[in-house]
C-alpha positions, 0 to 999 in steps of 0.5 A, spaced: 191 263 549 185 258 546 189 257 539 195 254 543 192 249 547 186 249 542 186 240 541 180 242 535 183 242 527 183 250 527 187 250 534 192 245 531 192 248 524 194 255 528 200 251 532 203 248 526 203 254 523 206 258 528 211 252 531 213 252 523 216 259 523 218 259 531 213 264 533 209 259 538 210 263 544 206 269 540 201 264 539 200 264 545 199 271 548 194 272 542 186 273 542 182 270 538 175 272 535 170 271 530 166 276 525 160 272 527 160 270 534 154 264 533 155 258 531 151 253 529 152 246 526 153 248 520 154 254 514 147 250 511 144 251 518 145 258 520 142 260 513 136 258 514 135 263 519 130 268 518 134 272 513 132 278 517 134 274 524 141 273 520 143 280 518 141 283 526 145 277 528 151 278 525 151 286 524 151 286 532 157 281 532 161 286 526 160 291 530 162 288 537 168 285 534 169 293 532 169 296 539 174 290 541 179 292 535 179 299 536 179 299 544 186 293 543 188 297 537 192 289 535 198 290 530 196 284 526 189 281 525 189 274 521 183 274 518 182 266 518 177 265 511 175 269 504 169 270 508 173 273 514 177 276 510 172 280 505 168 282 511 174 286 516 177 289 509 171 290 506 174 285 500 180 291 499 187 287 497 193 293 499 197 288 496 197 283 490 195 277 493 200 271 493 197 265 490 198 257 492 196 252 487 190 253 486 187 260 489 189 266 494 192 263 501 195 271 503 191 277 502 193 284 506 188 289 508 187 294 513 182 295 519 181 301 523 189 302 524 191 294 524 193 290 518 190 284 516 193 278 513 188 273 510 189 266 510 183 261 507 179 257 512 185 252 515 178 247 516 175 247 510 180 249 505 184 243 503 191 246 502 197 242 500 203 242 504 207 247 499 200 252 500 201 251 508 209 253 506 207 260 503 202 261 509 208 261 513 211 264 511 207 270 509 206 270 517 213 270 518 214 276 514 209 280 518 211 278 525 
């Protein structure tokens, strides 16, 4: 329920996406995780780590947030950047990807026995309200 309530820019982002297509109710009773589960102030920050510290890190993250997924076997994962995205899939769109105005905004992939649809980073890229739209609407389609 955290991206519900969540009063940050990617909570707020998700509930709008979700508001849009009258699913905010699934919104609600969804988990959220992260490919990696550390955080640091910045992307800068983070790869400043000791390369071999970075790599431990996020291998322990990957393999855990694995174990979560096949023991709750989801329908759906929204994978929330390209790097997410790449990550989960290994980089295999299943479909052609959808573009907006000026990149990819849907990817679908698979992992383990869920579908993944990828979807930019609703922070970091600037999407118009037209990109957001198809979003949504690929988000609609799936649920």
């Amino acid at each position: 329920q955290l991206y519900a309530v969540d009063n940050y820019r990617l909570g707020k982002s998700l509930q709008g996406i979700f508001n849009e297509i009258g699913k905010s109710n699934l919104l609600k009773s969804s988990s959220g995780s992260s490919v990696v589960f550390f955080q640091s102030p910045s992307m800068k920050i983070w790869k400043e780590n000791p390369k071999e510290v970075k790599i431990e890190l996020e291998e322990f993250s990957f393999r855990e947030m694995s174990n979560i997924v096949k023991k709750m076997q989801p329908k759906l994962i929204i994978a929330i950047g390209k790097d997410a995205f790449e990550k989960i899939t290994n980089g295999k769109d299943e479909k052609a990807p959808t573009f907006g105005s000026w990149c990819r905004i849907v990817r679908h992939g698979s992992f383990y026995h869920s579908m993944v649809l990828g979807i930019p980073h609703l922070t970091g890229a600037h999407l118009s309200k037209e990109d957001l739209k198809k979003v949504s609407q690929a988000l609609a389609a799936e649920i």
